[in-house]
Wavefront OBJ file of the C-alpha trace (Angstrom):
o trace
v -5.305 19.369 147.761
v -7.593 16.966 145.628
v -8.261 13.340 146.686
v -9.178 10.991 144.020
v -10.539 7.521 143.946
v -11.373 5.312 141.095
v -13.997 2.295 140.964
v -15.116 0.290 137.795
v -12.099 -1.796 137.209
v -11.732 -5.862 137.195
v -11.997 -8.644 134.952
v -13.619 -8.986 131.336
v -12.639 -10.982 128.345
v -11.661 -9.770 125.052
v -14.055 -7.791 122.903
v -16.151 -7.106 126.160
v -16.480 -3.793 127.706
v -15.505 -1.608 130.966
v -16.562 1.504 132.639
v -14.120 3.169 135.040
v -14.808 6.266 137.167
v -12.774 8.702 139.187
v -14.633 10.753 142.043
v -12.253 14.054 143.083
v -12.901 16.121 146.389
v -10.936 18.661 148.157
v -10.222 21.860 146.527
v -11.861 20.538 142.952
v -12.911 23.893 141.977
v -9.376 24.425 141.243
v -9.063 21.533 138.515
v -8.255 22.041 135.202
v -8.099 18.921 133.785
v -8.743 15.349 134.424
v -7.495 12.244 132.729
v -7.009 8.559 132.816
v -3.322 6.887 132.718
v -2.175 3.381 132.630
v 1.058 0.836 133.669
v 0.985 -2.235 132.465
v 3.622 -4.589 133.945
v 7.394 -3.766 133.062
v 6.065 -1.004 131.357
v 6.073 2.978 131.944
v 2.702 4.662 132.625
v 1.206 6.145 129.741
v -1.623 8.584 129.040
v -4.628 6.941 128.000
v -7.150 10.188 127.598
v -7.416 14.134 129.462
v -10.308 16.040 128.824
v -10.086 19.518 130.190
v -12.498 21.740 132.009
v -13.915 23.238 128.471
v -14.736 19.681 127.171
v -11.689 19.323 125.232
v -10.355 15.723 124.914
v -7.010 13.866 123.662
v -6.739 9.905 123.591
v -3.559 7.958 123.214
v -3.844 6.406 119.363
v -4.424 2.881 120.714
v -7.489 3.685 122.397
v -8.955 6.008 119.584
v -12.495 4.767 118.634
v -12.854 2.429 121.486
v -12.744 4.451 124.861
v -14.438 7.608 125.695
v -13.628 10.062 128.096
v -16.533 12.443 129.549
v -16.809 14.379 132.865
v -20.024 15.571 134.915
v -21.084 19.245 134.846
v -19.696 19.921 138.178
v -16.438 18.530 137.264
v -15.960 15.922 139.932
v -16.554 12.949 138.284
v -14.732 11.362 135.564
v -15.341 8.288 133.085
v -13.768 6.132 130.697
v -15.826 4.056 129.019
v -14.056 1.092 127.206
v -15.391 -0.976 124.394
v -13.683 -3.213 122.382
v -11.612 -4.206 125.079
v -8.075 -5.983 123.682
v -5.617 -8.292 126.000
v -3.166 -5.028 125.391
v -5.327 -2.680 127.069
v -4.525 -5.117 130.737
v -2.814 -2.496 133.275
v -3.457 -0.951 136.319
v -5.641 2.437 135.661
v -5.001 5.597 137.246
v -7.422 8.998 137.821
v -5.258 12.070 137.030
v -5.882 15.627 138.455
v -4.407 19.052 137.210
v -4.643 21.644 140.025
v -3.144 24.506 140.694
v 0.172 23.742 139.340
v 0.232 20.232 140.776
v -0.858 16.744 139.502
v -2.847 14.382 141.468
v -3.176 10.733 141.080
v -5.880 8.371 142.595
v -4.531 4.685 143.849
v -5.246 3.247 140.317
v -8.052 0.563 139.881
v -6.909 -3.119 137.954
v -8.316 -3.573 134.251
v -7.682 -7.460 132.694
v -8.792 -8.531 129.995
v -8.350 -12.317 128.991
v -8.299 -13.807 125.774
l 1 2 3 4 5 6 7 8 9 10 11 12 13 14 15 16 17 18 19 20 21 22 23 24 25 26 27 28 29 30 31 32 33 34 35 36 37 38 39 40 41 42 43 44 45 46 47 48 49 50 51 52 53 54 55 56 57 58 59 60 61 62 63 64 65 66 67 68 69 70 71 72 73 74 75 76 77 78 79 80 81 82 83 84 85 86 87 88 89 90 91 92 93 94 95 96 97 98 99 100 101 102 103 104 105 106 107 108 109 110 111 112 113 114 115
């Protein structure tokens, strides 16, 4: 089992930026990946960037150039930084876990931006 909970979220106007992290425990030495996902209202969640135990990384298009992924060496921590922050990126966040065959999720952390 790996618990996950995010922090970093809240409220910053367009053009501003964000830092959100994820801190996993349990049975984290079994992770394989970590990522960030996001639901905006009326919408389907979506994958927003992964980056995998080797340091390999894959961002949604829409966030390409303006967020970055990274993860600690001990691979229990992991950020999204967010620059260039755009009314469109306003959704609820959620920390992702690949473990042993299973996905985790944390209980998601808000992001708005305002115009």
């Amino acid at each position: 089992q790996v618990q996950l909970v995010e922090s970093g979220g809240g409220l910053v106007q367009a053009g501003g930026s964000l830092r959100l992290s994820c801190a996993a425990s349990g049975s984290t030495f079994s992770i394989i990946a970590m990522g960030w996902y996001r639901q905006a209202p009326g919408k389907q969640r979506e994958m927003v960037a992964t980056i995998s135990t080797g340091g390999r990384t894959n961002y949604a298009d829409s966030v390409k150039g303006r967020f970055t992924i990274s993860r600690d060496n001990a691979g229990n921590t992991v950020d999204l930084q967010m620059n260039s922050l755009k009314t469109e990126d306003t959704a609820v966040y959620y920390c992702a876990a690949w473990s042993s065959g299973s996905l985790y999720w944390g209980q998601g952390t808000q992001v708005t931006v305002s115009s």
